[in-house]
VMD Tcl script that builds the backbone (N, CA, C; Angstrom):
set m [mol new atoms 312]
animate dup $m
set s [atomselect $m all]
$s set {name element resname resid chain x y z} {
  {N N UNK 1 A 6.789 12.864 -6.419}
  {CA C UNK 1 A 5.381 12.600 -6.693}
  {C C UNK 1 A 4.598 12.873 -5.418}
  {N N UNK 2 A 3.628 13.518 -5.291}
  {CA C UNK 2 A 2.721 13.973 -4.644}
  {C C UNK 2 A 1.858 12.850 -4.212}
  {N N UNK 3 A 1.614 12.777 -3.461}
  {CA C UNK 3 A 0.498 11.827 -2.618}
  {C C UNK 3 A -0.355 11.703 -1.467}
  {N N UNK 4 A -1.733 11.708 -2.057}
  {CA C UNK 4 A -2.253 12.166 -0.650}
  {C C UNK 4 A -3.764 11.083 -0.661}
  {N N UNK 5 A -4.221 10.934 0.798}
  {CA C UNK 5 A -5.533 10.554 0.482}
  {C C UNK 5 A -6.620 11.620 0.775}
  {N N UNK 6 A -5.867 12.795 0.378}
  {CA C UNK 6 A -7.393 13.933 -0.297}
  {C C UNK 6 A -8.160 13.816 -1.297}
  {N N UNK 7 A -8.987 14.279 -1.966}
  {CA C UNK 7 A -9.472 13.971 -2.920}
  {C C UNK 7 A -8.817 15.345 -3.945}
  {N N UNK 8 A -8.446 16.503 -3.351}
  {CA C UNK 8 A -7.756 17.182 -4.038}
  {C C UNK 8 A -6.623 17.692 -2.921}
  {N N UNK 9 A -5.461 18.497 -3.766}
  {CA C UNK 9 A -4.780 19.328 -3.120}
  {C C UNK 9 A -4.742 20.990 -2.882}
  {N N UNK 10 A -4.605 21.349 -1.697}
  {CA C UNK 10 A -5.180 22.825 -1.185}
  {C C UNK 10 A -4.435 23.256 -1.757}
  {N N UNK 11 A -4.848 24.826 -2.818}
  {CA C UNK 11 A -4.002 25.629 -3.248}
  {C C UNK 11 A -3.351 25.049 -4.695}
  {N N UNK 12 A -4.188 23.886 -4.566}
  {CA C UNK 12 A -3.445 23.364 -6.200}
  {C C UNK 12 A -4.322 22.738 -7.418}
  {N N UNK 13 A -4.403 22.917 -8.578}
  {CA C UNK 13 A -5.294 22.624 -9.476}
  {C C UNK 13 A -5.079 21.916 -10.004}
  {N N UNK 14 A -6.312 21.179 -10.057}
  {CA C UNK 14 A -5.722 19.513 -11.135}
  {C C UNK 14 A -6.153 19.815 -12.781}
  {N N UNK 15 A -5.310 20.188 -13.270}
  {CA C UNK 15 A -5.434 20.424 -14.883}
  {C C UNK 15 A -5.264 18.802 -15.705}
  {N N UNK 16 A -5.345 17.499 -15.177}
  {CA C UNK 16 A -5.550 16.372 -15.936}
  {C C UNK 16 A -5.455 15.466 -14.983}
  {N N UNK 17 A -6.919 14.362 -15.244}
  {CA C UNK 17 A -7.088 13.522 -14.737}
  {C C UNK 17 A -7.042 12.250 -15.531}
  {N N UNK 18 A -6.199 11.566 -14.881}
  {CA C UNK 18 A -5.277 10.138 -15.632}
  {C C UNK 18 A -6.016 8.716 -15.193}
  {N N UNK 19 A -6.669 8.606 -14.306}
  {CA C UNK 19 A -7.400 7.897 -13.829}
  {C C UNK 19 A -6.733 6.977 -12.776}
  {N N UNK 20 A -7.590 5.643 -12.412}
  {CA C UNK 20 A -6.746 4.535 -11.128}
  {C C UNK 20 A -5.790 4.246 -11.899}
  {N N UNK 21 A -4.805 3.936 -10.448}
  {CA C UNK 21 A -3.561 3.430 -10.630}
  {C C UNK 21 A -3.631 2.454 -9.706}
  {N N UNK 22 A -2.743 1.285 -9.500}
  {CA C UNK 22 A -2.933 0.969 -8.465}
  {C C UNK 22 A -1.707 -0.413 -8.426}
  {N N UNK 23 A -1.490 -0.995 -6.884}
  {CA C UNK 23 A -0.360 -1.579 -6.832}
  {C C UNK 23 A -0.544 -2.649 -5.736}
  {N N UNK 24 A -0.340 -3.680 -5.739}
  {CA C UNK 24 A -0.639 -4.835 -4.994}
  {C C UNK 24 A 1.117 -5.886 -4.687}
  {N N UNK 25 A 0.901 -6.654 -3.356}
  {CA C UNK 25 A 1.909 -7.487 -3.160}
  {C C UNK 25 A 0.888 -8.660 -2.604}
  {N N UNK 26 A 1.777 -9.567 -3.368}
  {CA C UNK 26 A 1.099 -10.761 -1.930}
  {C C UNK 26 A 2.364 -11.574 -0.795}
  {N N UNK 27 A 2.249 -11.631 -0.044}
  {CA C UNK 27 A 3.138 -12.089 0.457}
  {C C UNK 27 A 2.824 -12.824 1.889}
  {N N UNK 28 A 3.733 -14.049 1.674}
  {CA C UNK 28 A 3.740 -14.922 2.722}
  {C C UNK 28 A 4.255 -15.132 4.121}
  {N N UNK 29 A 3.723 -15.897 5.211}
  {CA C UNK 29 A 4.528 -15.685 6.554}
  {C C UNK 29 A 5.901 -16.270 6.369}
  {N N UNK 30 A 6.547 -16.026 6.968}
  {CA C UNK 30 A 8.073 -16.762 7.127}
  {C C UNK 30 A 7.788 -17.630 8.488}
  {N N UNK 31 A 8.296 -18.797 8.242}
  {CA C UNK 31 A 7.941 -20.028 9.137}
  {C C UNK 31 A 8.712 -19.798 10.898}
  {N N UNK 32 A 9.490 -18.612 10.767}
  {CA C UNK 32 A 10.358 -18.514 11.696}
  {C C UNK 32 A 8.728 -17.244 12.376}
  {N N UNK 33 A 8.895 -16.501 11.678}
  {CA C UNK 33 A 8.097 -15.186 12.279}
  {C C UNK 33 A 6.392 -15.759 12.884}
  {N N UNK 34 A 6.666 -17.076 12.303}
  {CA C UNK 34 A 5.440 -17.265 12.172}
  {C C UNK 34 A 4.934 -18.436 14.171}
  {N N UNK 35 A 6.571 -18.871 13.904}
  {CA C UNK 35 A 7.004 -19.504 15.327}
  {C C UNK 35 A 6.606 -18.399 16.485}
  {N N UNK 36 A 8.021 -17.453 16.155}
  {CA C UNK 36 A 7.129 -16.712 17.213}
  {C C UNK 36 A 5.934 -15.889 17.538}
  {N N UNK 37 A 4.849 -15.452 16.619}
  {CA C UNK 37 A 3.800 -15.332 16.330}
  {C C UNK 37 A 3.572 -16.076 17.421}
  {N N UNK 38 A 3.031 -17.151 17.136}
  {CA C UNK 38 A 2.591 -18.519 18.320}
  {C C UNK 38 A 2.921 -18.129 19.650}
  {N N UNK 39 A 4.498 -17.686 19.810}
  {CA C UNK 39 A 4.645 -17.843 21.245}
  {C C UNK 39 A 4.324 -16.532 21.907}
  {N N UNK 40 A 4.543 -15.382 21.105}
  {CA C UNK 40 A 3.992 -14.066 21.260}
  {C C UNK 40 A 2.010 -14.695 21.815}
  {N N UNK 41 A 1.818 -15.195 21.281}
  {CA C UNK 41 A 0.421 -14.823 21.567}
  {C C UNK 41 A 0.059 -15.505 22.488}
  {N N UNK 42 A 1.135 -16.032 23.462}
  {CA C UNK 42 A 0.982 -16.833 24.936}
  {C C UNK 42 A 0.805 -16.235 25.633}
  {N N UNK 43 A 1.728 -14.496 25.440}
  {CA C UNK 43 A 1.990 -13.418 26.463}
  {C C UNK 43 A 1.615 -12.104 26.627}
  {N N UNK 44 A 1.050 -11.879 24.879}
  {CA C UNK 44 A 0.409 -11.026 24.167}
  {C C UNK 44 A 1.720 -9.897 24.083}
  {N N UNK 45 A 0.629 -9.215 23.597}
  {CA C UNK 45 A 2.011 -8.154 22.913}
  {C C UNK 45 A 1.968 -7.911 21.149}
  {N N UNK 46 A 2.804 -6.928 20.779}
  {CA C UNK 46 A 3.045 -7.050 19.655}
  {C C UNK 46 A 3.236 -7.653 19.003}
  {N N UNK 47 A 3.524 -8.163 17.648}
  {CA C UNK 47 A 3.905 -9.251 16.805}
  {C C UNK 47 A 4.574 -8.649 15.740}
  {N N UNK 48 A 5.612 -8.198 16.287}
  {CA C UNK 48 A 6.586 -7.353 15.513}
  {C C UNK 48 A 6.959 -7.936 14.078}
  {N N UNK 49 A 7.418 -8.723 13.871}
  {CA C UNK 49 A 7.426 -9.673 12.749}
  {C C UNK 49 A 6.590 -9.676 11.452}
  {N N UNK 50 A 4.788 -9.697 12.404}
  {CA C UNK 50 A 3.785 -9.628 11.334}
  {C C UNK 50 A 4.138 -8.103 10.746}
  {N N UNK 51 A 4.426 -7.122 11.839}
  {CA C UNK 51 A 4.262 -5.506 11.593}
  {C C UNK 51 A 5.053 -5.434 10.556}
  {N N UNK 52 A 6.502 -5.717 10.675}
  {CA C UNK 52 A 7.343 -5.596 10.082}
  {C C UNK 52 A 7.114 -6.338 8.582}
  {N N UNK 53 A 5.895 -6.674 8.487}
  {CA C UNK 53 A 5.607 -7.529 7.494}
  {C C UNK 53 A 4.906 -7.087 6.567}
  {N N UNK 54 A 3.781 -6.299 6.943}
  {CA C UNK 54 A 2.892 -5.590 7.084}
  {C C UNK 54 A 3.641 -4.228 6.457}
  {N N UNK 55 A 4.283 -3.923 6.772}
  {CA C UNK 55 A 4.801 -2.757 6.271}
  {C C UNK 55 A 5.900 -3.066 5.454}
  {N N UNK 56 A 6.597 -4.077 5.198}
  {CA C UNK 56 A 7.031 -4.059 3.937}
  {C C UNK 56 A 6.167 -4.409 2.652}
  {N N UNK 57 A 5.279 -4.829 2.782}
  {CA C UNK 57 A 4.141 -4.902 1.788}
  {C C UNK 57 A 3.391 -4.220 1.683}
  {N N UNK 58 A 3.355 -2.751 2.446}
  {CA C UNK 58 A 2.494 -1.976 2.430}
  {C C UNK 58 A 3.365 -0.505 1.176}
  {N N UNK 59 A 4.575 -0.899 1.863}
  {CA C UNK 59 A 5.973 0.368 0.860}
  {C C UNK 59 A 5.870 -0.497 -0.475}
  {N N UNK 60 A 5.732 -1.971 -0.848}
  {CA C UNK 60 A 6.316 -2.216 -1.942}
  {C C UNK 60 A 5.002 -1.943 -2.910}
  {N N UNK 61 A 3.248 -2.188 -2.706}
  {CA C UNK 61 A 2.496 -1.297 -2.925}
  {C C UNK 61 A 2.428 -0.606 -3.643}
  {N N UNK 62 A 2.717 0.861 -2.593}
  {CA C UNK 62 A 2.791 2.250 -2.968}
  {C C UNK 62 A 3.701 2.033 -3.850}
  {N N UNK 63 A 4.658 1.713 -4.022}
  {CA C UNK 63 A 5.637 1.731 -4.657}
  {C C UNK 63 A 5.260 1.708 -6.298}
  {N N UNK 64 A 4.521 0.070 -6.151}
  {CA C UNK 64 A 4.024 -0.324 -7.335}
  {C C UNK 64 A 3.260 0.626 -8.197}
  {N N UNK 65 A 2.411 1.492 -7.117}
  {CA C UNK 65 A 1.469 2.032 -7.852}
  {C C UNK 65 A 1.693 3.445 -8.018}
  {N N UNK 66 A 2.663 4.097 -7.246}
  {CA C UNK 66 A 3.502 5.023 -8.166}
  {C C UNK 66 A 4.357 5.182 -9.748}
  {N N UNK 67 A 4.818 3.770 -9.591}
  {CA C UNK 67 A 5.129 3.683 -10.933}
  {C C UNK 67 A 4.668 3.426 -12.153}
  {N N UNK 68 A 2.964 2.829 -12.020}
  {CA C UNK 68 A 2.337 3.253 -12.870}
  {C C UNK 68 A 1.576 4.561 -13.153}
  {N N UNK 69 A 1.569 5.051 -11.806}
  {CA C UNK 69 A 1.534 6.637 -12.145}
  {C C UNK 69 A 2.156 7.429 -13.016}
  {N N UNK 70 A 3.322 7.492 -12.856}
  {CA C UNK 70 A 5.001 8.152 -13.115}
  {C C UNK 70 A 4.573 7.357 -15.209}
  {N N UNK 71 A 4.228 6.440 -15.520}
  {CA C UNK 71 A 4.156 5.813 -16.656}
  {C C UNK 71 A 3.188 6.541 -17.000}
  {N N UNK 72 A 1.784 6.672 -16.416}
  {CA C UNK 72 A 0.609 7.609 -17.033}
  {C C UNK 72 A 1.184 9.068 -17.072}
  {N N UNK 73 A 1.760 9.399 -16.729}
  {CA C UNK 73 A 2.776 10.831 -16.812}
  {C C UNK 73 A 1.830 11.679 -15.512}
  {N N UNK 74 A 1.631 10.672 -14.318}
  {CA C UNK 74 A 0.753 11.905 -13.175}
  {C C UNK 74 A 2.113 12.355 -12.342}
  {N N UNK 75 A 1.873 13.510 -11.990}
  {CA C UNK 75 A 2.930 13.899 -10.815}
  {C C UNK 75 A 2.682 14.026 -9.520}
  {N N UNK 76 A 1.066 13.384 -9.450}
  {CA C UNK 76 A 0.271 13.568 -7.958}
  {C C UNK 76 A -0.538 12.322 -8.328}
  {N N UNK 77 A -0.796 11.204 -6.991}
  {CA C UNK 77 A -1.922 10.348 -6.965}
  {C C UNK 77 A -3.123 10.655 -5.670}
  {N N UNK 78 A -3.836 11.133 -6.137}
  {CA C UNK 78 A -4.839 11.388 -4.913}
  {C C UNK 78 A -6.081 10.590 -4.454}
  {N N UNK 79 A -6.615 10.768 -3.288}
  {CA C UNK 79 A -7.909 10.018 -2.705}
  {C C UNK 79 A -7.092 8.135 -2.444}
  {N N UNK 80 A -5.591 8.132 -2.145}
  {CA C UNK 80 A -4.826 7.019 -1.642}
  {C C UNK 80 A -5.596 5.615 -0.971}
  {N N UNK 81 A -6.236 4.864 -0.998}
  {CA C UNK 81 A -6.579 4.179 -0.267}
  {C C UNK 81 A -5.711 2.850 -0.555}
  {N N UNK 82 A -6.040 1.945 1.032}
  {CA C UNK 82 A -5.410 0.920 1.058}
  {C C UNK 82 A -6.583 -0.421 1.384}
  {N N UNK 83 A -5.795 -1.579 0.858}
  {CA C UNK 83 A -7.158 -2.946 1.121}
  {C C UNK 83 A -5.912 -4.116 1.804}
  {N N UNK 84 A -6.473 -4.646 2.200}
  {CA C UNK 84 A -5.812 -6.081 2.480}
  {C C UNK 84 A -6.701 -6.992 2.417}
  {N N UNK 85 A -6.426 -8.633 2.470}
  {CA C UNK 85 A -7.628 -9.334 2.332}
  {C C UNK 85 A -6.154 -10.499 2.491}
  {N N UNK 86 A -6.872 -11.723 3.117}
  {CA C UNK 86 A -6.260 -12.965 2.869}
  {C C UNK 86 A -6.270 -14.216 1.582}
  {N N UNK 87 A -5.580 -14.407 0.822}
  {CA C UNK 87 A -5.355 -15.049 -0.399}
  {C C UNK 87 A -5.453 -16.723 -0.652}
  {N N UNK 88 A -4.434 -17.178 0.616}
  {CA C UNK 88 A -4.375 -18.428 0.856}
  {C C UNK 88 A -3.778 -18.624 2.623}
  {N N UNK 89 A -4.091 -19.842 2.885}
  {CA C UNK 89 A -3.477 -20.012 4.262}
  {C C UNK 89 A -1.862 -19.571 4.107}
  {N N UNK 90 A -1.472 -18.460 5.632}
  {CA C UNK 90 A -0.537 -17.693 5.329}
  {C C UNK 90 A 0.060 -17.003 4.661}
  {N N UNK 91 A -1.193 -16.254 3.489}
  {CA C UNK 91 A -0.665 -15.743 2.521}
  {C C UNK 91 A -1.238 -14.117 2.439}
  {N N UNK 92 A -1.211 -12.976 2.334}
  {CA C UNK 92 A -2.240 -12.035 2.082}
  {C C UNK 92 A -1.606 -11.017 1.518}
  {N N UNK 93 A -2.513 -9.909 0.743}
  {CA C UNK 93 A -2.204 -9.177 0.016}
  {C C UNK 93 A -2.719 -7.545 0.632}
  {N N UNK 94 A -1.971 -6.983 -0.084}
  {CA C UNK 94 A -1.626 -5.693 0.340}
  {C C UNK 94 A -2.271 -4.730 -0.977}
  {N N UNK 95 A -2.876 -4.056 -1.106}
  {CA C UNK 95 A -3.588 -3.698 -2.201}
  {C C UNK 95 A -3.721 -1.981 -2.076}
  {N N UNK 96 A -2.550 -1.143 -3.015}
  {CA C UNK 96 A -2.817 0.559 -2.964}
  {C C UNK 96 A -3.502 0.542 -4.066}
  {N N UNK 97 A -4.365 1.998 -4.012}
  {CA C UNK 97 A -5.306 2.463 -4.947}
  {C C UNK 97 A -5.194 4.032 -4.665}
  {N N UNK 98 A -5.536 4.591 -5.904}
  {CA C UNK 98 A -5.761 5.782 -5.956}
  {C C UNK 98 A -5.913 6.610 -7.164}
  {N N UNK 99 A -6.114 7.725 -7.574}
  {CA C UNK 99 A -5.946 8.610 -8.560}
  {C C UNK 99 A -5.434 9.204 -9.282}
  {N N UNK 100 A -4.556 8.843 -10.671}
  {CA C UNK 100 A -3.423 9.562 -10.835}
  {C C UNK 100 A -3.742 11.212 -11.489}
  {N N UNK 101 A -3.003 11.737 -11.206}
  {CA C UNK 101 A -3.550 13.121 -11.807}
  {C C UNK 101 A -2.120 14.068 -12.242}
  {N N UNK 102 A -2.519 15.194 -12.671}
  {CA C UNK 102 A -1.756 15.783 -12.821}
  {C C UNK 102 A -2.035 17.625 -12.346}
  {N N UNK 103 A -1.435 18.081 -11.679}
  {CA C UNK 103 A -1.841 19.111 -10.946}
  {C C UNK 103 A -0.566 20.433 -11.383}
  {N N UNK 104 A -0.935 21.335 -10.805}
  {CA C UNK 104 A -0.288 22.514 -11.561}
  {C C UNK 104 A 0.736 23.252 -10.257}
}
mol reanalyze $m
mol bondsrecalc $m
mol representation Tube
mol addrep $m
């Protein structure tokens, strides 16, 4: 499956447009990551933990919202965007969007 945040693809024609798709996680800190969070931010630096956090909720997502693609029968999702927003204390969500289409 094709994916891009173009609004089209160069050299390629979109012969059907399937409309949004889209795929969300929410997910919480882990009380450990969240420890060192705290002590990380005594010394500054990365917060590998959150990253690593951050990006597994960012793959499971895409993920999501490929597969309602793949269900609308698109073989390309285009114009990709991403949201985050906070839900509850220690909690936030990860939010893909985009276009499903079908291209030639």
């Amino acid at each position: 499956m094709l994916v891009s945040n173009l609004e089209y693809v160069p050299d390629r024609k979109i012969v059907k447009h399937l409309g949004l798709v889209l795929g969300s996680t929410v997910r919480a800190k882990h009380a450990g990551r969240d420890l060192m969070a705290g002590l990380k931010n005594l010394v500054g630096g990365e917060l590998k933990g959150y990253t690593e956090l951050l990006n597994e909720s960012r793959d499971q997502a895409i993920e999501r919202m490929l597969e309602q693609a793949r269900q609308a029968g698109a073989n390309a999702v285009l114009n990709v965007r991403f949201s985050t927003s906070s839900v509850a204390a220690g909690a936030s969500e990860v939010f893909a969007y985009g276009t499903a289409v079908v291209v030639e």
